[in-house]
One Martini backbone bead per residue (centre of mass of N, CA, C, O) as a GRO file, in nm:
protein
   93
    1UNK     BB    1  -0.468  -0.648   6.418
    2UNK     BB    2  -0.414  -0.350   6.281
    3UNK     BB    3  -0.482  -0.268   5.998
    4UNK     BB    4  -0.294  -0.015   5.981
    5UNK     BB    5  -0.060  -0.204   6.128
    6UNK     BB    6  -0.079  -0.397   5.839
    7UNK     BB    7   0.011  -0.230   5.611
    8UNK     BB    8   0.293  -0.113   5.725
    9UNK     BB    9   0.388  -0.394   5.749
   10UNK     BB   10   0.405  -0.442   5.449
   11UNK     BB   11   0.555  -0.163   5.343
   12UNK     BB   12   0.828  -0.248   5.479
   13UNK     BB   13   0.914  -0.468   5.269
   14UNK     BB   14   0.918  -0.192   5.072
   15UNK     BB   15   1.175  -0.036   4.844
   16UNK     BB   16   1.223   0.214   4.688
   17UNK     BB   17   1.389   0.464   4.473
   18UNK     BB   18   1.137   0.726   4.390
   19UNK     BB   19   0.963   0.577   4.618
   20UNK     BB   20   0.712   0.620   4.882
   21UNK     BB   21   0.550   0.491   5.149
   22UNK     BB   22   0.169   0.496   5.288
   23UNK     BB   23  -0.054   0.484   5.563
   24UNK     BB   24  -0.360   0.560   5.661
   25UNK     BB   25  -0.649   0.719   5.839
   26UNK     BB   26  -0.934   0.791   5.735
   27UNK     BB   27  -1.245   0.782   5.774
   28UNK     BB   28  -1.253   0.483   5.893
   29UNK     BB   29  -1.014   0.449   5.648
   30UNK     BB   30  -0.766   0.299   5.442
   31UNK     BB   31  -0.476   0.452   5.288
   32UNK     BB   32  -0.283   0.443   5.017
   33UNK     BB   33   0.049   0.598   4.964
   34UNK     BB   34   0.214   0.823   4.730
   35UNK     BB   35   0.544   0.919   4.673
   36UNK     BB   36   0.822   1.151   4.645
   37UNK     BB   37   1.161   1.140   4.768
   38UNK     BB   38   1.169   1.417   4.588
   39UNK     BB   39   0.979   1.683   4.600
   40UNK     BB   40   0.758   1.849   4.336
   41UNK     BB   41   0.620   2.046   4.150
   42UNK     BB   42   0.344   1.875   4.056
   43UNK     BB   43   0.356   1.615   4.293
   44UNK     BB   44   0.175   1.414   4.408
   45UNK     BB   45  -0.023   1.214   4.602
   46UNK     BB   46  -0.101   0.895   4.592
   47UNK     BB   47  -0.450   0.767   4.683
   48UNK     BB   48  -0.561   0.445   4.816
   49UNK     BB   49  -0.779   0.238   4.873
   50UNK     BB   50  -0.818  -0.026   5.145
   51UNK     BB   51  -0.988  -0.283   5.186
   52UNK     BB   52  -1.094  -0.458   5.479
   53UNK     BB   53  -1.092  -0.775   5.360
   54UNK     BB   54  -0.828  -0.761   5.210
   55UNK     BB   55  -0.675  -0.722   5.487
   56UNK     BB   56  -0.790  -0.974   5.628
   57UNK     BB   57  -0.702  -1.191   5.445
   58UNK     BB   58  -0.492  -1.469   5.421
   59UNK     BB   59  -0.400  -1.317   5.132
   60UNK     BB   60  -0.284  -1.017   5.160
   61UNK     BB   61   0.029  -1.022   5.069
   62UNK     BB   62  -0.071  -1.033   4.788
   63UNK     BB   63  -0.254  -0.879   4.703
   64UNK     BB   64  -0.084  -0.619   4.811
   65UNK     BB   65   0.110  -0.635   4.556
   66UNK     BB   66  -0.051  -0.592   4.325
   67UNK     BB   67  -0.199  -0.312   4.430
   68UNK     BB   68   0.097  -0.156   4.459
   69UNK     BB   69   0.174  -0.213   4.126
   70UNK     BB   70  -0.093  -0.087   4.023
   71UNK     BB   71  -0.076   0.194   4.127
   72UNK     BB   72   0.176   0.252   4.013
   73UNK     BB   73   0.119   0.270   3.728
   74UNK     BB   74  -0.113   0.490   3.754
   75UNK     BB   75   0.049   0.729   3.872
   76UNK     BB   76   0.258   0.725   3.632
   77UNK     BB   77   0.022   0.782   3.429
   78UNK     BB   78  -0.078   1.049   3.588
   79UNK     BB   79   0.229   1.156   3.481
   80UNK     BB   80   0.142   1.305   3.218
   81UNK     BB   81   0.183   1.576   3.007
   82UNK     BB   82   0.178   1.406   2.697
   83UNK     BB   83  -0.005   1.263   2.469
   84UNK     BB   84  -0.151   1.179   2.164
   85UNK     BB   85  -0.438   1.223   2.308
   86UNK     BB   86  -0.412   1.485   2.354
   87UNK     BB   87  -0.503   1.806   2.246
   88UNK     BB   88  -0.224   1.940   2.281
   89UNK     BB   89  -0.108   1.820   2.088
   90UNK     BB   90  -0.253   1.829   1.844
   91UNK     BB   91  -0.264   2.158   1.829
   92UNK     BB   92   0.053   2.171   1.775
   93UNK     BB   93   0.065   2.079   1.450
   0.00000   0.00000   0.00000
């Protein structure tokens, strides 16, 4: 089975409430995407490679639940406009 629609047959077992999830190839690397299912401005889409041997293995299927859900996480975090680390924060006091 071809990669990108082994990734793809994957992301269909998973819906989510408020993100959308997609696939590309892109320079002939396959690249996990992710979404708001109602973009708004200044919400990017989150993508993440995803490597050949990973979609290989017999274990693909937990493997990329993993990265899956590592990703949603990451993504929320880049959506942060600000924490206590920012200088903008500091800054306001």
């Amino acid at each position: 089975m071809e990669r990108l629609q082994k990734v793809r047959d994957e992301l269909g077992r998973y819906e989510h409430a408020l993100v959308e999830f997609g696939a590309r190839e892109r320079n002939g690397a396959i690249e996990l995407l992710i979404g708001w299912k109602e973009p708004r401005p200044g919400l990017h889409t989150y993508v993440a490679p995803v490597h050949p041997r990973d979609i290989d293995h017999p274990q693909f299927p937990w493997t990329f639940q993993k990265y899956l859900y590592d990703c949603l996480h990451d993504y929320l975090v880049e959506l942060f406009v600000r924490t206590p680390q920012s200088r903008q924060y500091d800054a306001g006091r």
